[in-house]
N, C-alpha and C positions, 0 to 999 in steps of 0.2 A: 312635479317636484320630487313627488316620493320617488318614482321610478330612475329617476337622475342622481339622487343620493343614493339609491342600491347600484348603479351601474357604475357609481365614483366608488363604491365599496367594494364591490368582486373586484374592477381592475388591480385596487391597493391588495385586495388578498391573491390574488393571482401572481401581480408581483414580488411580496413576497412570500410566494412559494417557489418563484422562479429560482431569489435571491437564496434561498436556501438550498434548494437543488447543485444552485451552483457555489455554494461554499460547500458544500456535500463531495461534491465532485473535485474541487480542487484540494480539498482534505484529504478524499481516499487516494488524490495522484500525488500529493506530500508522503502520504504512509504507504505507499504502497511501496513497499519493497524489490529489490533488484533479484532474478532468482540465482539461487544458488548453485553453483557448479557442484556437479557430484561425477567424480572423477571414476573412473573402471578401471585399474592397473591390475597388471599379473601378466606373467610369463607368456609366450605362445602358445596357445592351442590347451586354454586352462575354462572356457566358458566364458567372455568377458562381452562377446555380440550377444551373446543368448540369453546373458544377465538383463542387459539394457532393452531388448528384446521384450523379456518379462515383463519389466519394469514399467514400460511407455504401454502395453498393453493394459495392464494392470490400471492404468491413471487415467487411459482417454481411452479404453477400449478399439483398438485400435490397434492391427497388425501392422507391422514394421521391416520392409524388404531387408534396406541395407543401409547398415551403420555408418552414418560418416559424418563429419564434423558434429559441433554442439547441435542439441535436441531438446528444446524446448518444452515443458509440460507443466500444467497447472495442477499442482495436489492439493490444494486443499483450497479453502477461502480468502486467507492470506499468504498462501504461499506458492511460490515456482520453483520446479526443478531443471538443470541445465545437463542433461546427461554428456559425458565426452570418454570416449576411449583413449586409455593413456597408449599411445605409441611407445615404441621397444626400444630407437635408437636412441643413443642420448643426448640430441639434439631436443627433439619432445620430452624427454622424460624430465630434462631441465627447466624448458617452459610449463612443464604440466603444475609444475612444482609449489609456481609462484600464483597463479590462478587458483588453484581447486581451495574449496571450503567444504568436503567431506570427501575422503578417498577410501573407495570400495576394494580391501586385497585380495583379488581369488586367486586361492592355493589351493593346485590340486591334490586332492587327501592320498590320492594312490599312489602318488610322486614322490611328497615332499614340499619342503620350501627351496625355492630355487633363488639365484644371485641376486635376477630382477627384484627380486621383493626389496632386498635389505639395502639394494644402490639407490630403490627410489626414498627409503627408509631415510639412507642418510642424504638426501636433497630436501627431502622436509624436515630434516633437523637445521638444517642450515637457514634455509629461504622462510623461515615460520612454520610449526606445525599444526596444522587443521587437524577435526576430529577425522577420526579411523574406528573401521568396521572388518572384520576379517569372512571372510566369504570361502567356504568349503565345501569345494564340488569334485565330481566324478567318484562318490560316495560309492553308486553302483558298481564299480569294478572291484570293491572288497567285499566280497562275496562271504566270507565266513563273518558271522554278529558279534562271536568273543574279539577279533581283530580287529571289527568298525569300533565296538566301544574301546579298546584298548590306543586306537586311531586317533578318535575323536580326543581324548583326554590328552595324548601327548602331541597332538598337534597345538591345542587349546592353551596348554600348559607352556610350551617352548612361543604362541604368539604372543602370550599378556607376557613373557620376561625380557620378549626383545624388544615391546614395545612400548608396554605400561602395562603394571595392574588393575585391572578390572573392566578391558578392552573388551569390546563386543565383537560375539563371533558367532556368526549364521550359518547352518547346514542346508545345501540342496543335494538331496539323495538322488534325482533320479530325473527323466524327463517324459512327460507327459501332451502328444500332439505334438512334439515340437518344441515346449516350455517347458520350466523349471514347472513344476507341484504350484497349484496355483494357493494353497492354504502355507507352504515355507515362502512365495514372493510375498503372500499379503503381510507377516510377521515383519518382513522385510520392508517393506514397503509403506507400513504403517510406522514405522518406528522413525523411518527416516522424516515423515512426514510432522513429527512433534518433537522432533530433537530440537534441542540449543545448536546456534552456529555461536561462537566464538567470532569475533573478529581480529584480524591481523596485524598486530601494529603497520607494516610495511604497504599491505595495501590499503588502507585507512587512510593513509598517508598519503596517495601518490594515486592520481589517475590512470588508472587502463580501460583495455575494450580487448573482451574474447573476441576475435572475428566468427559471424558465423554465416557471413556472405562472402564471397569477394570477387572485383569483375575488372577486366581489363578494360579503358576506357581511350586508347590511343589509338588516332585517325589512321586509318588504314593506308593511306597513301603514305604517310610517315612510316609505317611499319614495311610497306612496299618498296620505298628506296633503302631501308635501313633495317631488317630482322633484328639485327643487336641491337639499335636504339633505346637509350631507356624510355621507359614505360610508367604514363600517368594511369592510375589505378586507382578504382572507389571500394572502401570497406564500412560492413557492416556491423553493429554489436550495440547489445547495454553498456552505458557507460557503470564502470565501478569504482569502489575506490572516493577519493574527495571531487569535488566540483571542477571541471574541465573549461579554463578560462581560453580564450579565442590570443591568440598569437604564442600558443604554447606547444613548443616543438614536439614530435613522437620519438621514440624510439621502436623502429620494426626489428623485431630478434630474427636475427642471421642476416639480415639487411644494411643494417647503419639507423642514423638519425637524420632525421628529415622532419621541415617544415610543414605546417598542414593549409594545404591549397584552401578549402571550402570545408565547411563541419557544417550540418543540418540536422538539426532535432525531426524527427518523423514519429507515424505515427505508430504505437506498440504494438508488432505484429500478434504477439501472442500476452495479452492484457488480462488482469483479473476481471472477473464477474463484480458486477458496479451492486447487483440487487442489495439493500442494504439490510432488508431482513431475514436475505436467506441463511436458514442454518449450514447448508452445508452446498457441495456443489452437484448436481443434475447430471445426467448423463449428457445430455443436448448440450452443456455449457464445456461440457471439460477440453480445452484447446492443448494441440501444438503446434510447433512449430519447427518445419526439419528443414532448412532449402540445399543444405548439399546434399542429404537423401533423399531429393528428391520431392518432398511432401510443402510446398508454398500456401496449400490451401488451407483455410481454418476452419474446423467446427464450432459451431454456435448455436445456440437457438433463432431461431430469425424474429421471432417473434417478441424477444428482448428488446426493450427502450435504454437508449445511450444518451446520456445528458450534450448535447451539440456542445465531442472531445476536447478550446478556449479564445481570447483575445490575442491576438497575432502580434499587437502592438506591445499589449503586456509581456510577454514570454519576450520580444524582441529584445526590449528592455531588460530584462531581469537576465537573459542570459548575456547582455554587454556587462549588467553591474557584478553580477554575483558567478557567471557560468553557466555551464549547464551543471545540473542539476544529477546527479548518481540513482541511476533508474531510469535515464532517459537513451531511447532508441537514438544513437545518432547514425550519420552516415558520413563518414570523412574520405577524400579527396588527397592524395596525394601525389606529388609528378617527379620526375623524374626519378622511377627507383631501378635498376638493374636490371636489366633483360631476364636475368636468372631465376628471378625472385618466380614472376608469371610462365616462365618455363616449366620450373623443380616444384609446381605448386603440389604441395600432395592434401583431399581432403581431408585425407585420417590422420593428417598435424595440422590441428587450428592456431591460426596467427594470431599470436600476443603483441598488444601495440599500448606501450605501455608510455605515459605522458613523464617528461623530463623539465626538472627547474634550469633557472640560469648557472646554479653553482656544480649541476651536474653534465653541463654541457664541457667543462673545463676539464683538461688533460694534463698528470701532473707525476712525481714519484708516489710511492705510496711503503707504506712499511707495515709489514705484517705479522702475525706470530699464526705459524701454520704447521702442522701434525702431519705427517702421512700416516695414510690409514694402514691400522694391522694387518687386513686382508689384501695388501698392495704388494704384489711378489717383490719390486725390483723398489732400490732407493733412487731416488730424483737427484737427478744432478743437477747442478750449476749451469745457467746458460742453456738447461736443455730446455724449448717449449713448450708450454703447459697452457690449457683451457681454462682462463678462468671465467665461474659468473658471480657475479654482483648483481644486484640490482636488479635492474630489468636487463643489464648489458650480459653476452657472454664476448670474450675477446681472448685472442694468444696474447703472449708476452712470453719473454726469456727473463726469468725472476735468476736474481743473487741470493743464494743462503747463508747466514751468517749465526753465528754467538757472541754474546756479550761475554768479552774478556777483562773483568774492571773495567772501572770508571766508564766512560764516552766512548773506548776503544772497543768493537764490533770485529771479530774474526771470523774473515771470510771463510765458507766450507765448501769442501767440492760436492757433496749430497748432504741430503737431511740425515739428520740420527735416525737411527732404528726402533728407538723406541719413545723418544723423548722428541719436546718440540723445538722449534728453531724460528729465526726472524728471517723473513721474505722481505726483498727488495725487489720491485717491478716497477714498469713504468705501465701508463695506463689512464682511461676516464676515472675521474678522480671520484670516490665512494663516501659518505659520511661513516662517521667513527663509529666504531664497535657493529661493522654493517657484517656481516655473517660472508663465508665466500666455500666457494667447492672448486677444486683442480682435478680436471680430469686431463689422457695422457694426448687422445686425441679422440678427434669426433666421427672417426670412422667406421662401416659397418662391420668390423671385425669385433669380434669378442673376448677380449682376456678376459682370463678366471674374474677377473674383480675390478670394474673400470672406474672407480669412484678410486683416484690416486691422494687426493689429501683434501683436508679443511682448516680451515682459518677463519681469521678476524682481525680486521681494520686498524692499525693503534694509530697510525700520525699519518699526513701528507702534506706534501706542497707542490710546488710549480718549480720550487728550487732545488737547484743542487746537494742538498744542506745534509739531505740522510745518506747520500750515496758518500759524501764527503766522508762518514765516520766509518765506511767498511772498509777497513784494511786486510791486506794478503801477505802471506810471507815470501821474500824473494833470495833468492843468492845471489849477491853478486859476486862474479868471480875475477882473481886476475892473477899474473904470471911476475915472476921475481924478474928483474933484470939484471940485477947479483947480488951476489948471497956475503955475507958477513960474520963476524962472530956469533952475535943475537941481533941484528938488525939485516933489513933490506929493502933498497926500493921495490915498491910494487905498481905494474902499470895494467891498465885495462880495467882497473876496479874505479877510476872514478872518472868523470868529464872534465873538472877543471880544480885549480887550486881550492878556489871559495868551497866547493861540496865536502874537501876534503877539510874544510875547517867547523863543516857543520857535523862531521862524523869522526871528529877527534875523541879519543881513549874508545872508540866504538871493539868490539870483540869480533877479532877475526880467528881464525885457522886454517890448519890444516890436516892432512888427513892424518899426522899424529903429532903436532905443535900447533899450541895456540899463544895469541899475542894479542897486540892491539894496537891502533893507527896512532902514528904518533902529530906528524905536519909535514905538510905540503915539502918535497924533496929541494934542496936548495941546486939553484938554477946551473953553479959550477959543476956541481958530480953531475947533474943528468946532461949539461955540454959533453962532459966527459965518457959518459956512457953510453948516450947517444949523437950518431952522426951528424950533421945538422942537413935539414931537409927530409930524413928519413920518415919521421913520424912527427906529431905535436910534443911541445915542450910542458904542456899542461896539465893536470889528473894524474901526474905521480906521485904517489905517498911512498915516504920514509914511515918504517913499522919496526917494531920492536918484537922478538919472541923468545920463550922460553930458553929453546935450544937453537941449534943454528941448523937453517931448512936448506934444501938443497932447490939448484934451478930450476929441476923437472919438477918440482913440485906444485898444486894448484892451489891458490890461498881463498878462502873464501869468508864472506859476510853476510849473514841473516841480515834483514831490512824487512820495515812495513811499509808497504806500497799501497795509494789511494787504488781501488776498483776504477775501471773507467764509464762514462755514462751508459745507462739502462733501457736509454731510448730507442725500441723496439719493439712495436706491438702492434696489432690489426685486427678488425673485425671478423668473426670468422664464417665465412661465407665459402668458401671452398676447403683443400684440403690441411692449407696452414704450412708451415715451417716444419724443416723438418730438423728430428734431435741427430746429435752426432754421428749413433750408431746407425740410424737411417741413413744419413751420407754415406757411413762405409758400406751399408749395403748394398745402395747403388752402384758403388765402383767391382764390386765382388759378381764376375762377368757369369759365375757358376751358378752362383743362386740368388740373384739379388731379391729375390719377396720372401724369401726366408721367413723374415720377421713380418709379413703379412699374412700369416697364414691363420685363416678360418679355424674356428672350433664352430663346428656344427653342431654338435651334441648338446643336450641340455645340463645345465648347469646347477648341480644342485648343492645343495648348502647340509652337512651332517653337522651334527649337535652331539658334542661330548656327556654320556649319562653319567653325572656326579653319583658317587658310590657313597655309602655312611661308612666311615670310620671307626665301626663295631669295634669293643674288645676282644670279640669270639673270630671276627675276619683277621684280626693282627694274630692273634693268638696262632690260626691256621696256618698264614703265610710265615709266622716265625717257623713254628713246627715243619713248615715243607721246607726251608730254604736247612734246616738244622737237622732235618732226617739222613741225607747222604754222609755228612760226618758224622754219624754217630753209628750207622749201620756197615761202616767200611770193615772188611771182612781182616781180625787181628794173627800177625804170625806167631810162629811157635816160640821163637824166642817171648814175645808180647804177653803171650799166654801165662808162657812160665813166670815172667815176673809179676804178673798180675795175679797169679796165684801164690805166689810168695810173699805179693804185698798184704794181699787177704791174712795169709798164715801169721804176720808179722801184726798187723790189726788185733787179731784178737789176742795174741801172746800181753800187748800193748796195755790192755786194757787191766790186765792185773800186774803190770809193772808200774812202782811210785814215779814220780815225775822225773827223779835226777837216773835212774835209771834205763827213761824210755828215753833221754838228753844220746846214750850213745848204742841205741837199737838201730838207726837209722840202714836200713838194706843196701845195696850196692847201687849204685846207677844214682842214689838221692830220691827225697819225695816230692821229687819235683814232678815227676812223670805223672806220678799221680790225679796232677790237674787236667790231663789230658787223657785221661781212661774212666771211662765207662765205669764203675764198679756196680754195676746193677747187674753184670752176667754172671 
């Protein structure tokens, strides 16, 4: 009996030790955090593989061939790092934008800052800005120490003013083996490792997935009758972001939007350490995870115990009610996407696939208040195509510019101001209010000075006609006397029929040197009489009145506001896009049509104006130089003589009472006076 009540006792303690185990375990997979992207941007050939390089060594001990897509690593106990090299075109540089939650700038110190820094600068002013680190390398090619430290302090100085005050900024001098100094990565490395991440309002808000697998998954024999066919494709990634509910469309940036086939939770290739008392993490324990570098395998201890990773029914459940879950490895399925997509794959731009509601599936006008940027050479025209991104979307569109001219009335402009901002009209996927937006000119590999062309934000949309409805333009319409009178005359060609000419009664017309005004519709006798019958229409003749009496050759004209016509025209941008006007004329110009395609290959670098103090002793100088040459101009003889005569007459001056020196006054006046020197 005893032995039977000890064996009903262990089971009950054994089970609940199980039961604990596993709230233990479903606990640290609630808190266990999603890792962090930490972004690598900067110029070409600035150290950005050799950073990351460092980096993953430094974490997992663990050399690293070659960089490409996201890179997985475990730095501490509760935490993951997601390393990715920001790509140059600005395609990437615009998806890097909206993903990264710390971005690494390396500038190289012997350089400079170059353009790339401050276009990706202003893409995370737009899309939300994550924490930033500034990274200075190829220290070793300033070989003189008075110049490094003079280096270091103005490079330091000019990153915390374009970026914030009291930005953090790391030096790597030199490389050793291969790597950066392994005591300036650990500085590095550790710091990163206990920072705050900030979260995003925008992706807080809104499901995504970095890819950092991705496989083509369509039957060969379909791909056998048909190479262009589109193509079903599985992709891999943490989800981020809020909870990822099951009939919820994607958006793939440069792709479109697409439904998702199949979503499957899997198991987390690169997982924290479960041990719940260890202080820190092991070398045996520290995992990554690279598979477009190549590296699928994972280190571990083998000798680690993993609580049997849960209920298949429960998780089935929870992700019907609630989603999935943000931290979870999923794998999603999607079909029919473009040939192009699986062709132009590059791994060194990782796919942003970011999750879209019902109200952002809808396509409508939108109205914006938008800036172009100072460092943009050329002002934007009307009509001309522009890149915009929003959201997760980037798309062309031909936007309308306009000003508010009183009240309701919106005057159309053929470009933006120069310095000031203006209202955008475009047609487009529709964005929620005050949502942040960037225009660029196009998405091609050429380089202007400065490719970041303007910014904005969101003020109204709809579906309807209703904002294009208020931009009006100015027109002339013009028309020809059919004869002439004392101060009257009919005029034809300026209207279509009597009724318009009743809406545009006392309206102000001229010409090119008499003005007057419509009076009414011409009576049906005189225009029989004027005109022959059958020659032309009897209709749209106005009787006008003017100043003086105009002759027949003359042209009579009318200002008018004219509604804009609709804006609907825009597309995804996946290839080259639309071209703007002067790109048309290029094309037809048989001499040089790539004219305006031409490469700058050179690097791109950004100088910085040194503000000077506005000393009293600096004015003083430049007064003194700019007033040396009038006063040192060599005087003639005449000059002389009377400046010496003025001198003689001074001191005679000086003992004559006041009514007496009234008529001293020398020959010439003492006027001259003001204009001579008397110091010689």
């Amino acid at each position: 009996m005893t032995k039977r009540v000890m064996t009903v006792e262990t089971q009950s303690q054994a089970a609940t030790t199980d039961q604990k185990e596993v709230q233990l375990q479903h606990d640290l997979e609630e808190e266990e955090p999603v890792p962090y992207v930490v972004l690598v941007q900067g110029p070409p050939k600035v150290g950005k593989s050799m950073l990351i390089k460092s980096l993953v060594k430094f974490f997992t001990m663990h050399h690293l061939d070659n960089v490409r897509g996201p890179i997985t690593v475990v730095s501490g106990k509760h935490r993951r790092l997601q390393f990715v090299e920001c790509p140059n075109d600005v395609n990437g540089m615009i998806d890097a934008a909206k993903y990264a939650d710390l971005v690494l700038f390396c500038i190289d110190a012997s350089y400079g800052f170059e353009m790339e820094t401050f276009e990706f600068f202003n893409l995370l002013q737009v899309h939300g800005f994550p924490n930033v680190i500034g990274v200075l390398s190829h220290l070793d090619k300033i070989k003189c120490d008075g110049q490094l430290k003079v280096t270091k302090q103005r490079l330091s100085r000019q990153f915390r003013n374009e970026i914030y005050g009291g930005a953090e900024l790391f030096y790597l001098s030199r490389l050793d083996n291969g790597m950066y100094m392994d005591d300036e990565i650990h500085n590095l490395a550790m710091f990163i490792s206990v920072m705050k991440f900030n979260p995003l309002s925008w992706q807080t808000a809104h499901p995504y997935v970095l890819v950092d697998h991705f496989e083509d998954v369509t039957s060969p024999e379909r791909v056998q009758i048909d190479n262009k066919c589109d193509r079903n494709i599985v992709m891999y990634g943490y989800l981020r972001g809020s909870n990822f509910k099951r009939g919820t469309k994607v958006h793939i940036a440069g792709a479109g939007d697409f439904p998702v086939y199949g979503i499957t939770s899997l198991a987390d290739p690169c997982s924290l350490p479960i041990a719940a008392k260890m202080k820190g993490v092991n070398d045996k324990e520290r995992l990554f995870y690279a598979p477009m570098s190549g590296l699928w395998g994972l280190l571990y201890d083998k000798d680690a115990e993993y609580v049997d990773e849960r209920n298949d029914n429960d998780e089935v459940t929870r992700s019907e009610i609630e989603g999935f879950r943000a931290g979870t490895y999923l794998k999603l399925e999607v079909h029919d996407v473009p040939f192009e997509m699986t062709k132009n794959i590059d791994p060194n731009c990782p796919i942003l696939v970011g999750g879209i509601s019902l109200e952002d599936e809808n396509v409508g006008y939108m109205q914006a208040r938008l800036k172009r940027h100072s460092w943009h050479r050329k002002l934007l025209k009307t009509r001309d195509p522009i890149i915009v991104s929003a959201g997760w979307r980037r798309y062309q569109t031909r936007p309308i510019y306009a000003q508010e001219d009183g009240g309701n009335r919106l005057h159309r402009i053929d470009s933006t101001p120069e310095h000031t901002d203006c209202l955008a009209m475009f047609w487009g996927p529709l964005a929620p209010l005050d949502t942040g937006f960037v225009a660029v000119h196009n998405l091609a590999g050429n380089k202007a000075a400065f490719r970041i062309s303007a910014m904005g934000v969101i003020l109204d949309f709809t579906q309807a006609a209703e904002i294009v409805a208020k931009i009006l333009k100015k027109c002339n319409q013009v028309g020809t006397p059919l004869q002439t009178f004392k101060k009257t005359a009919p005029i034809k060609d300026m209207f279509t029929s009597d009724l318009e000419i009743d809406w545009f009664k006392d309206a102000a017309i001229q010409t090119a040197r008499v003005r007057g005004n419509v009076e009414k519709a011409a009576k049906k006798k005189l225009v029989s009489e004027l005109i022959r019958k059958g020659d032309q229409r009897r209709e749209g003749i106005a009787s006008c009145s003017f100043q003086h009496k105009i002759s027949l050759c003359d042209k009579v004209f009318m200002r008018v506001w004219k509604q804009v016509s609709e804006l609907k025209d825009s597309g995804d941008c996946t290839g080259q896009g639309m071209e703007s006007v002067g790109e048309l004329k290029d094309s037809l110009n048989k001499v040089d049509p790539a004219r305006r395609q031409q490469t700058i290959t050179q690097r791109r670098g950004v100088v910085f104006a040194e503000k000077k103090k506005n000393t009293g002793n600096r004015i003083c100088k430049e007064y003194q130089c700019k007033r040396r040459p009038k006063e040192c101009k060599e005087l003639s003889e005449k000059e002389r003589e009377f400046m010496l005569e003025c001198r003689r007459r001074l001191r005679e001056c000086k003992e004559l009472s006041k009514k007496e020196r009234e008529f001293s006054e020398p020959k010439g006046g003492w006027g001259k006076l003001n204009y001579i020197r008397i110091g010689h």
